[in-house]
C-alpha positions, 0 to 999 in steps of 0.5 A, spaced: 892 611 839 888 614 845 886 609 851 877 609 852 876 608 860 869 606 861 865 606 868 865 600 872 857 601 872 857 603 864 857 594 862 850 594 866 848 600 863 849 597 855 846 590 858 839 595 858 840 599 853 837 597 845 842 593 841 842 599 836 845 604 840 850 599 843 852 599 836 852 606 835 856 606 841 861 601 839 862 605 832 863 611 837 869 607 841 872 605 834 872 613 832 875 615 838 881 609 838 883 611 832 882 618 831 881 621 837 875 625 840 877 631 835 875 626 829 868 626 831 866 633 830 867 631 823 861 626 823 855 631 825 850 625 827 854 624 833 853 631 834 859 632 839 859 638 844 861 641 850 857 640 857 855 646 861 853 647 867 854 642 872 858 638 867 862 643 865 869 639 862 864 633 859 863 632 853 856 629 850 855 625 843 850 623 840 848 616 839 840 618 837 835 622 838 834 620 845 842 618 847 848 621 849 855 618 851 858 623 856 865 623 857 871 627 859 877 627 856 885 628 860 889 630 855 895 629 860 895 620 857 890 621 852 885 618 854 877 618 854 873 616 860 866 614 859 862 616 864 856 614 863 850 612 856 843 616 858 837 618 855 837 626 853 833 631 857 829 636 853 
């Protein structure tokens, strides 16, 4: 089982968000604790791939056309530390 850590600001942030995305988000939570982040590149609508840039070591997953969760991933304790629910940028 791995650990999900989430922001501290990341409950204000679902509060705004449509209710279809906090449950994609929550079926996102319940792959990850289970399974792990290597299991959601089985699912291509998660469409699940490495940042560049300034974000360089996150990870971004697709929860619809308009948002991602980003996160990292500490191997070292198994954990997933979701930083933050946002609106992709095109």
């Amino acid at each position: 089982m791995w650990r999900i850590r989430e922001h501290p600001s990341l409950d204000k942030m679902c509060r705004k968000l449509p209710q279809q995305i906090v449950k994609k988000y929550e079926l996102w939570k319940n792959i990850v604790f289970r399974h792990g982040p290597d299991k959601l590149r089985e699912f291509s609508g998660f469409g699940d791939e490495r940042l560049k840039g300034r974000r360089r070591g996150e990870r971004s997953s697709r929860l619809s056309l308009k948002y991602r969760v980003i996160y990292s991933v500490e191997r070292t304790v198994v954990t997933v530390y979701v930083l933050e629910i946002t609106p992709h940028r095109y």
